[in-house]
C-alpha positions in Angstrom: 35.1 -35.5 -21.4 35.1 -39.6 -21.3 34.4 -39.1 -17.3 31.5 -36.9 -18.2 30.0 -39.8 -20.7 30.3 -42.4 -18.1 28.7 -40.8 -15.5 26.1 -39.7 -17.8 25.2 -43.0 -18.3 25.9 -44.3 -15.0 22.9 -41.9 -14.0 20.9 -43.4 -16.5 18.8 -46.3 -16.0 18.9 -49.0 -19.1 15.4 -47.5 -20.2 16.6 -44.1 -20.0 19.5 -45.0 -22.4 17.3 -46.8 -24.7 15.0 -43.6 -25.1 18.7 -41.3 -25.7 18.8 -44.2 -28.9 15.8 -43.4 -29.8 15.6 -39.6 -29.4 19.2 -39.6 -31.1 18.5 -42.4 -33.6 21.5 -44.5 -33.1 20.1 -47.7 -35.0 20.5 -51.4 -33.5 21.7 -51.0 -29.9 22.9 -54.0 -27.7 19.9 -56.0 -26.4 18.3 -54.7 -23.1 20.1 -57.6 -21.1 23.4 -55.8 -21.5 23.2 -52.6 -19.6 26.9 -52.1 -19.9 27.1 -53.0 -22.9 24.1 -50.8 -24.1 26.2 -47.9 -22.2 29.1 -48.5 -24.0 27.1 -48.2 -27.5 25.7 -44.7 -26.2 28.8 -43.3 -24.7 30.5 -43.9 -28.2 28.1 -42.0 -30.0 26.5 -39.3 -27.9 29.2 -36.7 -29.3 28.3 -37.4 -32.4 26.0 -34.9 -35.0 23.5 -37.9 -35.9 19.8 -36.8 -34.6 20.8 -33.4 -33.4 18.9 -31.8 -36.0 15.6 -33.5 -35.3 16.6 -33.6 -31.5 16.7 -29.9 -31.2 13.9 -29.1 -32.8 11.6 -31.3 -30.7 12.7 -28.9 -27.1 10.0 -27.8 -25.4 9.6 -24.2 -25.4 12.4 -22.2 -23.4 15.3 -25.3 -23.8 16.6 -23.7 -26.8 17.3 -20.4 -25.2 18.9 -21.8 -22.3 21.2 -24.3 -24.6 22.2 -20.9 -26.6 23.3 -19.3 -23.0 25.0 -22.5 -22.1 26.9 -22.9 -25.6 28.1 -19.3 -25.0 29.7 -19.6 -21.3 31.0 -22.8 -22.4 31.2 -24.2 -18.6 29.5 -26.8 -16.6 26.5 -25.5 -14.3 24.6 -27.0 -11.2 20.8 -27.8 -10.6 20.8 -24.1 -8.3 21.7 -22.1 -11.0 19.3 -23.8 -13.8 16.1 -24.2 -11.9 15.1 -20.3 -12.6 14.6 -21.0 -16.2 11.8 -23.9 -15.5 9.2 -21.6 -14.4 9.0 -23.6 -10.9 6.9 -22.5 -8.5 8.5 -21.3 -5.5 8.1 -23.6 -2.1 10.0 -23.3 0.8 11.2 -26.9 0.3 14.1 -26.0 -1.5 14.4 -29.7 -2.0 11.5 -30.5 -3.8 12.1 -26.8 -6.1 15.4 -29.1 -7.1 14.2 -32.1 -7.7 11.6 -31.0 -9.8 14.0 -28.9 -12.0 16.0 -32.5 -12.0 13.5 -33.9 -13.2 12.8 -31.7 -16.1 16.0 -31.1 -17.0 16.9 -35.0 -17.2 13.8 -35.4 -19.4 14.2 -32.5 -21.7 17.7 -32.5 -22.1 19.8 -35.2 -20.6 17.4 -38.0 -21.9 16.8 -36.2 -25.2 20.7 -36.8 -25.5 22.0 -33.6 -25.8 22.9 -32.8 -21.8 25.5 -34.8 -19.8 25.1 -35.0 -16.2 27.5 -36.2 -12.8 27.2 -35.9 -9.1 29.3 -34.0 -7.3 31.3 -36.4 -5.5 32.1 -33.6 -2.5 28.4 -33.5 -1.2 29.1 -35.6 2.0 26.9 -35.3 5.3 28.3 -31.6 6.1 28.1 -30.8 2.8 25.2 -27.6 2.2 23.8 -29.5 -1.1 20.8 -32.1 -0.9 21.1 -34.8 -3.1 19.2 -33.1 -5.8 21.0 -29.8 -6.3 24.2 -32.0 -6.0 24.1 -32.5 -10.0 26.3 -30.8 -12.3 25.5 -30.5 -16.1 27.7 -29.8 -18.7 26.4 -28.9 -22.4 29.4 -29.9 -24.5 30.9 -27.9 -27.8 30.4 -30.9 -29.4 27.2 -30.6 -29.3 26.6 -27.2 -29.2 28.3 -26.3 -32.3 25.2 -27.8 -34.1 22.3 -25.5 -32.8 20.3 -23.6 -35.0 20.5 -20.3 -35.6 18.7 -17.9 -33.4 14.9 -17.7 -34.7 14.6 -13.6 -35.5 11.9 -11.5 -37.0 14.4 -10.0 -39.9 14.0 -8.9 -43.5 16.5 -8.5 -46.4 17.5 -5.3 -46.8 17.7 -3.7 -50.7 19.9 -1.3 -50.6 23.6 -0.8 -49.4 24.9 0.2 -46.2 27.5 3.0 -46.1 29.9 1.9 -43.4 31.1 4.8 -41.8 34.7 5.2 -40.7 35.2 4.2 -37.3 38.8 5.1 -37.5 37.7 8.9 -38.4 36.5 9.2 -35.0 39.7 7.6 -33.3 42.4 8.6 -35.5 41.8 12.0 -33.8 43.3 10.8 -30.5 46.2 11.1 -31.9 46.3 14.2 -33.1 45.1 15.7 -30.2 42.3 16.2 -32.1 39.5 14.2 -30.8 36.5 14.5 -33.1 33.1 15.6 -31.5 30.9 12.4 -30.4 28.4 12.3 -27.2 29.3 12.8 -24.4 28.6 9.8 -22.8 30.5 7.9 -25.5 33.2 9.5 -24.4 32.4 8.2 -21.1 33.7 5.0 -21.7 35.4 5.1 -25.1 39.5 4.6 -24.5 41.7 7.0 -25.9 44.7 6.4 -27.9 47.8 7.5 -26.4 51.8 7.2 -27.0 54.6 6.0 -24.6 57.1 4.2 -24.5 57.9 4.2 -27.7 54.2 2.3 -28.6 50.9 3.4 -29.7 48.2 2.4 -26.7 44.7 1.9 -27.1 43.4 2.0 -23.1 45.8 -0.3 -21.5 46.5 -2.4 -24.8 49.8 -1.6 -26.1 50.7 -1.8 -30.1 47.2 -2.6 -30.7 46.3 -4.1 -34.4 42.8 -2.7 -36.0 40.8 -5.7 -34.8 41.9 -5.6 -31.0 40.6 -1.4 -31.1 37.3 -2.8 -32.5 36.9 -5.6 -29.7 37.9 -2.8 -27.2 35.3 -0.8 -28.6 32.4 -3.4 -28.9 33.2 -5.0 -25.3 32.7 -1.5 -23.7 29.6 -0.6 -26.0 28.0 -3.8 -25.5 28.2 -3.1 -21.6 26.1 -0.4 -21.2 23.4 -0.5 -18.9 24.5 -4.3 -18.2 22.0 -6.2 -15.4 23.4 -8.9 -13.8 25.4 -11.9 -15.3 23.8 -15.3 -15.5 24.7 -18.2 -15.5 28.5 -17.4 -15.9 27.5 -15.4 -19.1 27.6 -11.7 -19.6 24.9 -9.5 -20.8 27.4 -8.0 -23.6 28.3 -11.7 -24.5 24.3 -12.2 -24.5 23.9 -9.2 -26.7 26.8 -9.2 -28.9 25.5 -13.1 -29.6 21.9 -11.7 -30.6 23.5 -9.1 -32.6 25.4 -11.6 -34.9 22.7 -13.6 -35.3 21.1 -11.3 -37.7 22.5 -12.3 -40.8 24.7 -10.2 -43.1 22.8 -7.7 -45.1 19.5 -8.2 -42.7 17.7 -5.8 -40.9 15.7 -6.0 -37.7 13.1 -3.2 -35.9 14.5 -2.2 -32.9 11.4 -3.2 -30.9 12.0 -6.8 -31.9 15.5 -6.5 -31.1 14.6 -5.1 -27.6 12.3 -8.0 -26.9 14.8 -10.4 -27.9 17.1 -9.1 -25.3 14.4 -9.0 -22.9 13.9 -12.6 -23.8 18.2 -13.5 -22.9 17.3 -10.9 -19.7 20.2 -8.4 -21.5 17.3 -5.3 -21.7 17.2 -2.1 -20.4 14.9 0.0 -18.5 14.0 3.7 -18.9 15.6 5.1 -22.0 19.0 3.0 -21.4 18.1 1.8 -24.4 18.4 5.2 -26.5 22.0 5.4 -25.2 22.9 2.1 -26.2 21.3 2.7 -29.6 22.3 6.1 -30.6 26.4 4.8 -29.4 26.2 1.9 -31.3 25.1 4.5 -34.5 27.5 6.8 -33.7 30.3 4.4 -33.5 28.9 2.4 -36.9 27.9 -0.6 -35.0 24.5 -0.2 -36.1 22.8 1.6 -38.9 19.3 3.0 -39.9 17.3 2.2 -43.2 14.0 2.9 -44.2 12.4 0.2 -46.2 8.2 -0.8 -47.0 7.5 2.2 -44.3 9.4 0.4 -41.0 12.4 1.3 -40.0 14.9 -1.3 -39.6 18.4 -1.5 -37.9 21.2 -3.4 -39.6 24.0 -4.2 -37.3 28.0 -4.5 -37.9 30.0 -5.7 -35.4 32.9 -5.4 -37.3 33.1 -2.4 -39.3 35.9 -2.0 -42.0 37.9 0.6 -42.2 39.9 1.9 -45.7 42.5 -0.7 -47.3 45.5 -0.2 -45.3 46.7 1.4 -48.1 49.9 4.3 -46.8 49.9 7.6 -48.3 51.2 8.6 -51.2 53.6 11.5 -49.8 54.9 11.0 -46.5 57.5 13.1 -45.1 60.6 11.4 -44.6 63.5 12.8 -42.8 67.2 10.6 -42.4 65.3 9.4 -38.9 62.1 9.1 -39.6 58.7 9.1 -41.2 56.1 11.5 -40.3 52.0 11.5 -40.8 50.1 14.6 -39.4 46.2 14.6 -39.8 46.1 16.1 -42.9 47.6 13.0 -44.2 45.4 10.5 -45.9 46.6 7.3 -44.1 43.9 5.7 -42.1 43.6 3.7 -38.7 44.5 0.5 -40.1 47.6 1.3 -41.7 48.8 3.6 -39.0 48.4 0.8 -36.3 50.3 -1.9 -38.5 53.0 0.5 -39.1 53.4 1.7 -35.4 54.1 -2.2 -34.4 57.6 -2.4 -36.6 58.5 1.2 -35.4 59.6 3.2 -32.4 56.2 6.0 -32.2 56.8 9.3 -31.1 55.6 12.5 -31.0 56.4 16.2 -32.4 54.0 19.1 -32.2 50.3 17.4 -34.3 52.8 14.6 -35.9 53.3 11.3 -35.3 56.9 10.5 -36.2 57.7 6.5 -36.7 61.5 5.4 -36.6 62.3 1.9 -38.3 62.7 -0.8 -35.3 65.1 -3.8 -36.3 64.3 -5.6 -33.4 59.9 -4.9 -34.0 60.4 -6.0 -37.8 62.7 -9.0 -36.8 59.9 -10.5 -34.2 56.9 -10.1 -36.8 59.7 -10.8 -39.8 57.4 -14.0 -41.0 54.4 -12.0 -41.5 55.9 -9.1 -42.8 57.7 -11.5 -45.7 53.9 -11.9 -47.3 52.4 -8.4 -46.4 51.0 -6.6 -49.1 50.8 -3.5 -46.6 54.3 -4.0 -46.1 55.6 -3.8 -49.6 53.5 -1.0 -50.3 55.2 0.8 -47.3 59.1 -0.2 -48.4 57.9 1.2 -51.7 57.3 4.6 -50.4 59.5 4.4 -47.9 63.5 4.7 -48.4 63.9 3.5 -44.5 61.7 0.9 -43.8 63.6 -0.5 -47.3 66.7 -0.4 -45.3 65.9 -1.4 -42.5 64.1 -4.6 -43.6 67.5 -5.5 -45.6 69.3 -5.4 -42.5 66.5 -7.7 -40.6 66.9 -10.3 -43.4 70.8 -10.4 -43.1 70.3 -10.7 -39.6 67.9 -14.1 -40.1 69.0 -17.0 -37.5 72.0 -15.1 -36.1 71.9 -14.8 -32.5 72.0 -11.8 -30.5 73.8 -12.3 -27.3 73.1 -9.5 -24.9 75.3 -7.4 -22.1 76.4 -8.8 -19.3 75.6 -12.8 -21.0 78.4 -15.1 -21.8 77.6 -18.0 -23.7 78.9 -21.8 -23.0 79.2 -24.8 -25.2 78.0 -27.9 -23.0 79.5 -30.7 -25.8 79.1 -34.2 -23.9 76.7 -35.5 -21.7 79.1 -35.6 -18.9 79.4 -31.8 -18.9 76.1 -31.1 -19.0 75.1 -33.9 -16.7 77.8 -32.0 -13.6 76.7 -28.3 -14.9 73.4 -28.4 -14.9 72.4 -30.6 -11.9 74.8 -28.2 -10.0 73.2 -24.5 -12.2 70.7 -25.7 -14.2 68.5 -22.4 -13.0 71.5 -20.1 -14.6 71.5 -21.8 -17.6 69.4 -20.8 -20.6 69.5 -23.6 -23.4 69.8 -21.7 -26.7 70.2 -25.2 -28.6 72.8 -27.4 -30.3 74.3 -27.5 -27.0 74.9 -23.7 -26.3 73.6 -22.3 -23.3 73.2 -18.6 -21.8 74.7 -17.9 -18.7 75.0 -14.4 -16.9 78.4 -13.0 -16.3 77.1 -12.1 -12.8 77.2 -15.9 -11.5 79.8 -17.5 -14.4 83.0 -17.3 -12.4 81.0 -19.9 -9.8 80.1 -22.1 -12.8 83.5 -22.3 -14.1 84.9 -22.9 -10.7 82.2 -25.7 -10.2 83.0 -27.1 -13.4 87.4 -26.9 -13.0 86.8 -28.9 -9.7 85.1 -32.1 -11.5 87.7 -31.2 -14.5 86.2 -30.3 -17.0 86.3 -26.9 -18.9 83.2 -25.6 -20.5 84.1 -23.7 -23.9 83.6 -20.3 -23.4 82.4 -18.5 -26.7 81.6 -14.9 -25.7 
């Protein structure tokens, strides 16, 4: 970041840097006879909130837009991909269409004290860039975390939402039971599956109720995608529209439309009826009726039940079982399929206590209320829990692995100069070693002599 800022102001001349002062409103810079000085001052302060507020809200029309996009990919662009969103007429003297975007840009943004700006160094006389399409501009978080919110045409909606179930519609995957949907929702929607012992979602394996809703939105929000701009996608452009209406707003989906077209995320043809009636079907959006307009109130995160387990699951000595006739929703069936080995029998999922599952997630589980709701109702995951905590801090030292005790510097300075690559440091000086390539070790180690203590 600190090269960024001083080649920002190294493309600066000393009036330019007085006008970032006063567009920002840093008070009392350095006199005008001490450029480096007066660079120093703005360099120190240009990451800073002060002015933002008034700064932003004296952009032309357009800048706005194009900082949103920029906040969003989060990466440094160049003058050839920028110059599209200046309305420039088009000349074929490419370098005047980039030094006239330059130009603009410097003013509105750079200047303004919001944009920082360097040369690419690699240009050279072979290079394919002129001088002006040479500049790279970088729009930092620092910054950008202080934009105002998207400006939408919403209205506070009076009455509540019903969230539908999103897990009623998935939880049937497992059962092979998928309930019905559109077809072309089906399309693209993953499926849950089991192997290996794990419940997949797609490609994701043990998946938590969060990661099947990201899935799920990611895939939605691509449908129908044009082309990316700018490093940003059209679902990143539309889920960032979408969560800019706030909680408990609604918006009419002509508006919403033309504030896609506006972030060039639209569709064409009756894409749009696709994209709509998914995101109903999947609760992502919902329909209310309110002063004759019908609005639509997004949810890009819809909730499913407490994670509450069901009151009467069938427990054999092995295992639990939950068939879909069992009240036990998504959430709870996920978090109990990541400390359990999942598999299947006939329209039941059977889950078998895993030591090894519980002892990797053991912190979390210490403070889950899902957890001791589920060692309440369950005899097995009660048991099998008391063995993880007896098991807390003890090693578990696998086939075919010895373990050595390196005790002085001396030791482990010969050893491991000689096998450090064999040697896996398990701490307080004890080190893992396979059986395969130990013999060598100890022979290397008896001809300086010295004899590494040999524990397992």
């Amino acid at each position: 970041m600190i090269n960024w800022l001083n080649e920002t102001c190294e493309n600066c001349t000393i009036t330019e840097l007085n006008e970032i002062c006063k567009n920002r409103g840093f008070l009392s810079p350095p006199p005008k006879s001490g450029r480096d000085s007066l660079a120093e001052f703005v360099k120190l302060r240009l990451l800073s909130e002060q002015g933002l507020t008034k700064t932003f809200g004296s952009l032309p029309t357009g800048m706005l837009d194009l900082l949103y996009i920029l906040g969003i990919t989060k990466k440094h662009v160049n003058i050839e991909e920028l110059y599209p969103f200046f309305n420039i007429s088009h000349t074929w003297f490419t370098n005047k269409i980039y030094k006239d975007a330059f130009l603009k840009i410097k003013k509105n943004l750079v200047v303004k004290g919001i944009m920082l700006i360097r040369e690419d160094d690699q240009r050279g006389f072979y290079g394919h860039k002129c001088k002006w399409n040479s500049y790279e501009l970088y729009f930092p978080e620092e910054i950008a975390k202080h934009l105002p919110p998207l400006a939408l045409t919403t209205v506070k909606i009076n009455t509540s939402v019903n969230q539908p179930e999103i897990g009623k519609i998935l939880l049937g995957d497992l059962f092979n039971n998928r309930l019905e949907a559109d077809e072309t929702i089906r399309t693209w929607l993953p499926e849950f599956s089991v192997a290996e012992k794990k419940i997949k979602f797609g490609k994701k394996q043990s998946p938590s109720y969060s990661d099947v809703i990201l899935e799920i939105t990611g895939k939605w929000l691509k449908i129908k995608s044009p082309k990316t701009q700018l490093n940003c996608t059209p679902s990143q452009l539309r889920r960032f529209v979408l969560e800019s209406i706030p909680e408990g707003y609604g918006i009419i989906r002509n508006d919403l439309l033309d504030m896609f077209k506006k972030f060039a995320c639209s569709f064409t043809g009756n894409e749009a009826d696709e994209f709509f009636d998914a995101g109903t079907a999947l609760g992502f959006l919902h329909t209310v009726n309110q002063d004759g307009n019908e609005f639509l109130v997004p949810n890009l995160t819809p909730q499913n039940l407490d994670p509450v387990i069901a009151k009467n699951l069938s427990e054999t000595k092995e295992n639990i079982s939950i068939d879909s006739k069992t009240r036990c929703n998504l959430t709870a069936l996920l978090e109990i399929a990541k400390i359990s080995d999942v598999t299947t029998n006939g329209t039941c999922l059977c889950f078998t206590p895993s030591i090894t599952k519980m002892g990797i997630v053991s912190g979390n589980l210490n403070t889950s209320d899902f957890f001791a709701d589920l060692k309440s109702k369950s005899s097995l995951f009660l048991t099998a829990w008391e063995k993880v905590k007896k098991r807390k801090d003890q090693w578990i030292v696998h086939s075919n692995v010895s373990v050595l005790k390196l005790g002085s510097m001396d030791i482990k300075a010969i050893l491991l100069s000689k096998s450090g690559t064999h040697l896996q440091e398990l701490g307080q000086d004890y080190y893992a070693v396979s059986n395969d390539v130990l013999p060598g070790i100890l022979k290397h180690a008896k001809s300086h002599g010295i004899t590494p203590k040999l524990l397992s």
